[in-house]
C-alpha positions in Angstrom: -3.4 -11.4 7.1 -4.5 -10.7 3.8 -8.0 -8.6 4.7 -5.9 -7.2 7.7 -4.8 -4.0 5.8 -8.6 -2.8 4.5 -9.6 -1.1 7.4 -6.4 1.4 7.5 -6.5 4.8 7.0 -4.4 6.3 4.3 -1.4 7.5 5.9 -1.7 4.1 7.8 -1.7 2.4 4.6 1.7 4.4 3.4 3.4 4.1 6.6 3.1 0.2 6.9 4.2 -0.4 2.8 7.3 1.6 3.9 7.9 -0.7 7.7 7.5 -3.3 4.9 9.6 -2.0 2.2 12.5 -1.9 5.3 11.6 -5.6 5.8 12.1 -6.6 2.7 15.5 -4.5 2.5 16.6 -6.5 5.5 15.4 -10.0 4.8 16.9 -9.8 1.0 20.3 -8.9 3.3 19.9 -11.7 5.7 19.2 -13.8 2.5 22.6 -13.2 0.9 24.5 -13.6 4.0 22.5 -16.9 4.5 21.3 -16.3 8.1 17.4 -16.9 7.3 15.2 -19.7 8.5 12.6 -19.3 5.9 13.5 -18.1 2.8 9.2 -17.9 1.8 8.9 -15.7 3.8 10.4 -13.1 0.9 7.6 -13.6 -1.3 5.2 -13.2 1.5 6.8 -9.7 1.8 6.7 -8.6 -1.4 3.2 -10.0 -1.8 1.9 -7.9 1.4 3.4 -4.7 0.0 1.8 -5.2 -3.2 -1.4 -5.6 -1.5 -0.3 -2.4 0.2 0.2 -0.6 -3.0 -3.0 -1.5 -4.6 -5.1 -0.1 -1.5 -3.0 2.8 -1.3 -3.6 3.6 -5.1 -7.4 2.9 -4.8 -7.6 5.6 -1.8 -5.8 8.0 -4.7 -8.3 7.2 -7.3 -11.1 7.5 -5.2 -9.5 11.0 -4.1 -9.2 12.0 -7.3 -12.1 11.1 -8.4 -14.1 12.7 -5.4 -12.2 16.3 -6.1 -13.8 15.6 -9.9 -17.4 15.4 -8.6 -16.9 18.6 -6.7 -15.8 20.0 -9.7 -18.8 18.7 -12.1 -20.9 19.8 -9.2 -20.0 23.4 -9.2 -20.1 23.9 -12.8 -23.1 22.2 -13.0 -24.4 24.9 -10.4 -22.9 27.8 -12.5 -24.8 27.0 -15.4 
């Protein structure tokens, strides 16, 4: 499960950290009103959608820094 979410696209990436996110909402729920059969499996959440936040944020950086080389490139032309 943990290398599952590396080959996902971007909007892939943001659309399952928010099924996730939904999870979570729902299990903390379940949790107060004391209907859950494994109460681990919170932290397994929360874990998952931190892995889902730290790919997402790598496809930013990488984003930004590919409209940066563009940039560098065409002034580098220019001059």
């Amino acid at each position: 499960m943990r290398n599952s979410f590396k080959n996902l696209t971007f909007p892939e990436l943001k659309a399952k950290r928010d099924e996730l996110s939904r999870k979570y909402m729902d299990f903390r729920f379940q949790l107060i009103v004391g209907h859950v059969d494994n109460p681990l499996q919170k932290r397994e959440l929360r874990r998952q959608i931190a892995r889902l936040n730290n790919l997402i944020r790598e496809h930013e950086l990488a984003q930004i820094k590919a409209a940066g080389d563009k940039v560098a490139d065409s002034n580098a032309q220019k001059a």
